[in-house]
N, C-alpha and C positions, 0 to 999 in steps of 0.2 A: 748243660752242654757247653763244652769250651771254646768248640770251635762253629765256624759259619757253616750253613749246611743248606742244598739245594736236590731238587730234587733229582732221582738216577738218572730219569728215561722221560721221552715225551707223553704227554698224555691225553687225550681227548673225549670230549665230553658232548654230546648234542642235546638240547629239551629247546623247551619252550620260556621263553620274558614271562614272568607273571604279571606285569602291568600291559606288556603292549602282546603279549599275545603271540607273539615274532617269532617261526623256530632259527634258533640261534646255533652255532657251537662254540667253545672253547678250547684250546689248543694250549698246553703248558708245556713251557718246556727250561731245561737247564740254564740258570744262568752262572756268569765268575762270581767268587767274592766281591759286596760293596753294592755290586747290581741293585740290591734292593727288589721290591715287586713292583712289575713295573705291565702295564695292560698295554694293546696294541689294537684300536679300531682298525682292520684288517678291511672293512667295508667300506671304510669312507677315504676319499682321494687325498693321498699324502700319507696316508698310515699314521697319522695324532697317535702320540705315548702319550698315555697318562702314569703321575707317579702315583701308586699308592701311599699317599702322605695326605694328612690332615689338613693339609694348607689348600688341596684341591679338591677339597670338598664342596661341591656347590648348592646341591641341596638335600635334605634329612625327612622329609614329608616320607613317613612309607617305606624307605629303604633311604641305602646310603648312596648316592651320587656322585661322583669324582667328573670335574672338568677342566677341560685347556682349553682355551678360544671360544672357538665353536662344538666342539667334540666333547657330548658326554656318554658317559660310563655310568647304568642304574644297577642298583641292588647287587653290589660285589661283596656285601658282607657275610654271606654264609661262604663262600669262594675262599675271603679272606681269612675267617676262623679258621675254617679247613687246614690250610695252610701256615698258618700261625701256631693255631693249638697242635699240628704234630713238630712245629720244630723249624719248621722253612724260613730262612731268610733270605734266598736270592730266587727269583723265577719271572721268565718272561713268557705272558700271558697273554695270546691274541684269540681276540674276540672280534665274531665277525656282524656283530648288531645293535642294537643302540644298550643294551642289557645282558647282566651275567643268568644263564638259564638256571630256573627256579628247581632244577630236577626233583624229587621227591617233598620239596617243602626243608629241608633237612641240610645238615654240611656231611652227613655219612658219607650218601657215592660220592665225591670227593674224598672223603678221608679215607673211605677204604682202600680206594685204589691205589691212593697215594702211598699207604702205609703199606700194601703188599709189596711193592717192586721196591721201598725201601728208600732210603734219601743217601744221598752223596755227601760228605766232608770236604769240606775245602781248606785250604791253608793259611787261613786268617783268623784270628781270632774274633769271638762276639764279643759286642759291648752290651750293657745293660743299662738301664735306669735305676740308678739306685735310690731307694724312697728315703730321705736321711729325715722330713721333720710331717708330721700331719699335714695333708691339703685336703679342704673342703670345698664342695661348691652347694650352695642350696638354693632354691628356684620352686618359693611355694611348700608346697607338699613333695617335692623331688630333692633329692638328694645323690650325691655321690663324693667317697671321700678316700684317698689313699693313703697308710701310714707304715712306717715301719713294721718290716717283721717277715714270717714266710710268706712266699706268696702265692698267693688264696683269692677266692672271689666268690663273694656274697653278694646276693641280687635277692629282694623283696620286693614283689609285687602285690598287687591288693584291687582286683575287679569283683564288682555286685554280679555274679553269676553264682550260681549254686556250684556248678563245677571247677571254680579257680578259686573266688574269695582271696584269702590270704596264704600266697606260696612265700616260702623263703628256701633256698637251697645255698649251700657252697660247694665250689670245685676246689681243689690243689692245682694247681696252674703249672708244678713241674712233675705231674706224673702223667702218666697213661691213660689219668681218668678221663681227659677231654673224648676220648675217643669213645670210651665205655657209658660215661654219663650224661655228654652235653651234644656229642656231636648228629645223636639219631633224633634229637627234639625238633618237631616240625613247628613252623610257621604255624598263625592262627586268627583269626577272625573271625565278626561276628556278621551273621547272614544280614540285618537290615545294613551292616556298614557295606557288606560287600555290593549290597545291591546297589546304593548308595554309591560307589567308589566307579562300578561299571557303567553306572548314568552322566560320567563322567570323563570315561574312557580311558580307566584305570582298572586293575587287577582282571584285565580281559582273558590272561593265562591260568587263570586260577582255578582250579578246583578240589575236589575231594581225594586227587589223587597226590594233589602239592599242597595241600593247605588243612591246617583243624578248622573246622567250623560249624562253630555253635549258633543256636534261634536262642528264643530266651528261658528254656530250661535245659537243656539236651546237648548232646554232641551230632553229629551228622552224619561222620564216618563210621560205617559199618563196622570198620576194624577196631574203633576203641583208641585208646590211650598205650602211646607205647611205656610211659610213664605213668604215674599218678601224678606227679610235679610235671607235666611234659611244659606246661605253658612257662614257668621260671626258669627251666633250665634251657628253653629256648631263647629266653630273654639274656643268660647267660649267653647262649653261642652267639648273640646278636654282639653284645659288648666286649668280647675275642676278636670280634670282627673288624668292628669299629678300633680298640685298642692298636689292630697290629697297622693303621695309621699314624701310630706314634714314629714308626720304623725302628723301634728296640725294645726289646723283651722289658715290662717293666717288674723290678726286684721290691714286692712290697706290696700289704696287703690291702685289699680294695672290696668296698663294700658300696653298694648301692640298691637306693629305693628308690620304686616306681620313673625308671628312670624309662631314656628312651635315645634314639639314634642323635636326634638335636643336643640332650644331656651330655653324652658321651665325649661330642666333638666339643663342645664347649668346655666341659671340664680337661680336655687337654691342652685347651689355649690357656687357661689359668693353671693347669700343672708345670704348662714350662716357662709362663712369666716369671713364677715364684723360683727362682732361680736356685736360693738359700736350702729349698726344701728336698733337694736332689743333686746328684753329682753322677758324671757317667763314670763307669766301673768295668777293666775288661780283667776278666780274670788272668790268675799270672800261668801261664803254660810250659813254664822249667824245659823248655825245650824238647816236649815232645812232639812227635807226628800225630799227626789228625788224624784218626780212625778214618778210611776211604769211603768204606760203608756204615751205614746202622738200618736196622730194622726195628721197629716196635714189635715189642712182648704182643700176641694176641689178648683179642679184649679179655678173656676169661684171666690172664696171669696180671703179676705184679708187672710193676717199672722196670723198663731194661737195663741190664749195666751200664 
């Protein structure tokens, strides 16, 4: 996609914080070219922006956190995928409580809605990240590394459960497949952590209606697996999430193991040190207009024109 692209129409969302329990809503709505994603404590006096950027990340424990000051922002990363994996780069986001609501466990209702009413084109062109040499980072048994090529995203995971054990999946990262493949994978944990996590007065919003959750042979949820990979390719939308704190589409293909929210943010402070490894790229637009609108292909078809 050549040009920047935001969303048509406003849009709103109500559920519940998985950690504090808090019914919350979310309100998106259209921003200019450049705007970037940008969140609004709508609750708290003074109205605190936070930027969606990696620089205001303050804490990874559980979910992604974004802070200014005093004002934080918990668990925006299925929000951010959302919005990322269909294609959004400008939108101004106000949230009215300490957390982005957990709706289904999943970045679906978000994506679906998003992708029905369709996204807006604006008259600027996008920049990208273009991957020019191999970057690694490794941390133990954790890995993540980005290199030249299409770009693609590989995520292997590896928990002693009978039901997860050893997943590995990849996405294409410029088609339609975020929607169809990664975006309906829910959240997941394990019942002694959760119990664990709530003696603590953490994942208080949580349950089998926003969450997988396995004992130690079993799933929990009556409904089953919306996947058979559901837990890796949630690990994918997790790292969609986290990425689009970069603030630019990155051009290049990325692979990671047993990685996790802390892995993520760190591998992008050492992806933009390495200066040599990357160059920003906007494609050339011969002078024409922005397409006004775009819709995504439904999930059953191919990539849109």
């Amino acid at each position: 996609m050549i040009w920047q692209k935001t969303v048509s129409q406003t849009h709103r969302f109500t559920g519940v914080g998985l950690h504090g329990g808090v019914p919350v809503s979310v309100s998106i709505f259209p921003a200019p070219a450049n705007h970037g994603l940008r969140f609004v404590r709508t609750d708290l006096p003074h109205r605190p922006t936070l930027k969606a950027h990696f620089s205001q990340v303050v804490d990874t424990v559980r979910a992604t956190t974004l802070g200014e000051g005093e004002a934080t922002l918990g668990t925006v990363e299925h929000l951010l995928s959302a919005l990322w994996g269909l294609g959004v780069d400008n939108a101004l986001i106000h949230v009215d409580g300490p957390e982005v609501p957990i709706m289904d466990g999943s970045a679906a209702p978000f994506a679906e809605r998003l992708a029905q009413s369709g996204l807006q084109s604006l008259p600027w062109p996008r920049a990208y990240l273009l991957i020019q040499r191999p970057v690694e980072l490794r941390e133990g048994d954790q890995w993540m590394r980005a290199t030249p090529g299409q770009p693609r995203l590989t995520y292997a995971i590896d928990f002693p459960h009978p039901l997860i054990r050893r997943q590995r999946f990849t996405v294409d990262l410029t088609s339609d497949s975020f929607r169809r493949e990664i975006a309906p994978a829910r959240t997941f944990g394990f019942l002694k952590e959760v119990e664990y996590l709530r003696s603590r007065g953490l994942a208080l919003g949580g349950s089998l209606d926003n969450a997988l959750v396995l004992d130690d042979t079993g799933l929990l949820n009556p409904e089953g697996l919306r996947f058979p990979e559901e837990f890796v390719r949630h690990k994918i939308l997790d790292a969609v999430g986290d990425l689009a704190l970069l603030g630019l589409p990155l051009l290049g293909r990325l692979e990671v193991s047993r990685g996790s929210h802390a892995l993520h943010q760190r591998f992008l402070t050492t992806l933009l040190r390495q200066e040599s490894a990357w160059r920003l790229w906007i494609p050339p637009v011969h002078n024409r207009e922005p397409r006004r609108s775009w819709s995504p292909a439904p999930l059953w078809a191919g990539s849109p024109a």
